[in-house]
N, C-alpha and C positions, 0 to 999 in steps of 0.2 A: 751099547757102545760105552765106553769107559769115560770116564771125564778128561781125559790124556788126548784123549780122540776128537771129542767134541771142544776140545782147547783150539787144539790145531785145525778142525773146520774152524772157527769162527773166524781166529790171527791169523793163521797162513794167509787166505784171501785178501784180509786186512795189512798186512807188510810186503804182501806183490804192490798193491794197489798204492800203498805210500810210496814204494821206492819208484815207480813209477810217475806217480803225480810228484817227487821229487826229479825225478830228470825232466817231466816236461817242464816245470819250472823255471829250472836248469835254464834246459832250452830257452824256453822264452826271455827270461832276463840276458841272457848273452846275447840273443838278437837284435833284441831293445839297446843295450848297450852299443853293439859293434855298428849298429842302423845311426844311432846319435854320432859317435864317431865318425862314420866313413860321411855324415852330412858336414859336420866341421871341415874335415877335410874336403871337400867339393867346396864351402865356401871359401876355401884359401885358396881354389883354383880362381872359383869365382872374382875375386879379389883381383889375380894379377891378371884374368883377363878384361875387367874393369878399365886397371890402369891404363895398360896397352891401348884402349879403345880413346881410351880419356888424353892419354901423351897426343895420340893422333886428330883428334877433336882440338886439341892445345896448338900442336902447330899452325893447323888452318884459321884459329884465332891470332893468333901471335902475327905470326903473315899476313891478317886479314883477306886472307882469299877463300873466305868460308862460301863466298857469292858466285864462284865459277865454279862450275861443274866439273871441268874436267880433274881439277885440283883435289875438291869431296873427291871423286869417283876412286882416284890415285888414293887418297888416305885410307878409304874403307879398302882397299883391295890390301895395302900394305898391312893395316888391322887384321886384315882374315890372315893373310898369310902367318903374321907374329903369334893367332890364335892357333893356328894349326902346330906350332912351336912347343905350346903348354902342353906339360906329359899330363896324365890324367890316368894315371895308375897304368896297367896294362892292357885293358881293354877300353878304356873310357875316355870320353874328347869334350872337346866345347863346340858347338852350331850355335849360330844365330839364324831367326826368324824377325823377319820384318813385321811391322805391327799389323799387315793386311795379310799377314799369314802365309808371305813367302817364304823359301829356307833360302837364306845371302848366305850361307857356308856352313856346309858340312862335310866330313872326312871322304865321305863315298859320293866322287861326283854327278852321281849320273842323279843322285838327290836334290841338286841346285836348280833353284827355280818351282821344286813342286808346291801345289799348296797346301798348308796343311788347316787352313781355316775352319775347315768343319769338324779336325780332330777333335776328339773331349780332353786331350793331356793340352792342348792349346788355349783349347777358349779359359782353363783354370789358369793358365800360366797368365793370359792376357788378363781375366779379370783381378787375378791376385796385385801383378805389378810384379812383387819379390818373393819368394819364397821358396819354399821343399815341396818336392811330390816324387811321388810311386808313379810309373807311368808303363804303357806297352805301344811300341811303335815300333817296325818292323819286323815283328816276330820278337822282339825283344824287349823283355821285363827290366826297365832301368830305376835307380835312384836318383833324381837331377836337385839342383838349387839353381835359381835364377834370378833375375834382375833386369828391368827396364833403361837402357840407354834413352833417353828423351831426345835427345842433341839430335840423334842420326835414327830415333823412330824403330829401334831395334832392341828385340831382347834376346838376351846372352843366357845360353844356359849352356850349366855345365851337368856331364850324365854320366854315369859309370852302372853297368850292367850289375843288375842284383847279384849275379848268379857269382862276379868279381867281389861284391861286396860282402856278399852273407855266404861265400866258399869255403871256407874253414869249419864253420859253423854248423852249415848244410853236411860238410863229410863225417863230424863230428855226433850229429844227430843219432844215425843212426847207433851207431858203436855206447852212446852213452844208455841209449835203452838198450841196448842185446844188454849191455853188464845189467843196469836195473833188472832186468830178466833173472839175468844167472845169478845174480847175488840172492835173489827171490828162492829159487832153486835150491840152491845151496842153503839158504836159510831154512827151507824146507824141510831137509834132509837131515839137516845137524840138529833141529827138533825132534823129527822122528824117530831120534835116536835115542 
């Protein structure tokens, strides 16, 4: 075999393999990125459903009827409702779960009232208090941010569907390896020549 020949075993294999480990790179850093982002974004959801919760927490101080029931009952329900308000990209909402691991609202109601205490995306949400998580709960891989209401024993989370988040990305995947591919190929070729 010529030395022309045994060039191109060595490199060929070696500049599939770069262009490759340069898309999965690729990949990875734009997810990492777009994952940082879309959690900013949930926290400014996070934020004005805060508020809402807090404006409504304010009145029943202001008023000082935070001691009768029927009056809470009225402001948390007027809460959910303002909550169900907040857009939350296209697919994604805000639920609250009560701190014994009721769900007080979410989008689909036949979900009101179940418990989710024994979840594993719960018990992290309750031991953290505030934070970010990856989670799967109804057939559904989400990315959430959350936060402990104290006043009303409730935490707020807000959650939009990976599949919303990381969609561009995900259709993107593949198309950037088939070119690392061809460009491999092609590389190939115009060697062999």
């Amino acid at each position: 075999m010529k030395i022309y020949g045994k060039f191109l075993l060595i490199s060929l294999p070696l500049v599939l393999l770069a262009l490759i480990a340069g898309a999965g790179s690729t990949y990875y850093l734009s997810s990492q990125a777009l994952g940082k982002l879309a959690g900013n974004w949930l926290e400014t959801r996070l934020e004005e459903a805060i508020r809402v919760i807090s404006e409504n927490e304010n009145f029943l101080q202001r008023y000082e009827i935070s001691d009768i029931v029927s009056g809470v009952k009225k402001a948390k329900l007027d809460a959910v409702e303002d909550l169900q308000r907040i857009k939350v990209g296209e697919q994604g909402f805000i639920f609250v779960v009560s701190g014994d691991g009721l769900v007080v609202s979410y989008p689909h109601i036949e979900l009101l009232g179940d418990d989710v205490a024994g979840e594993a995306w719960f018990a992290d949400i309750a031991r953290q208090g505030s934070g970010q998580l990856k989670y799967a709960w109804n057939s559904q891989r989400s990315l959430a941010v959350f936060t402990y209401f104290e006043p009303w024993d409730w935490y707020v989370v807000v959650s939009n569907p990976l599949s919303e988040v990381y969609g561009a990305i995900t259709k993107t995947r593949t198309s950037v390896l088939l070119l690392a591919v061809c460009g491999s190929i092609v590389l190939c070729v115009m060697m062999a020549l």
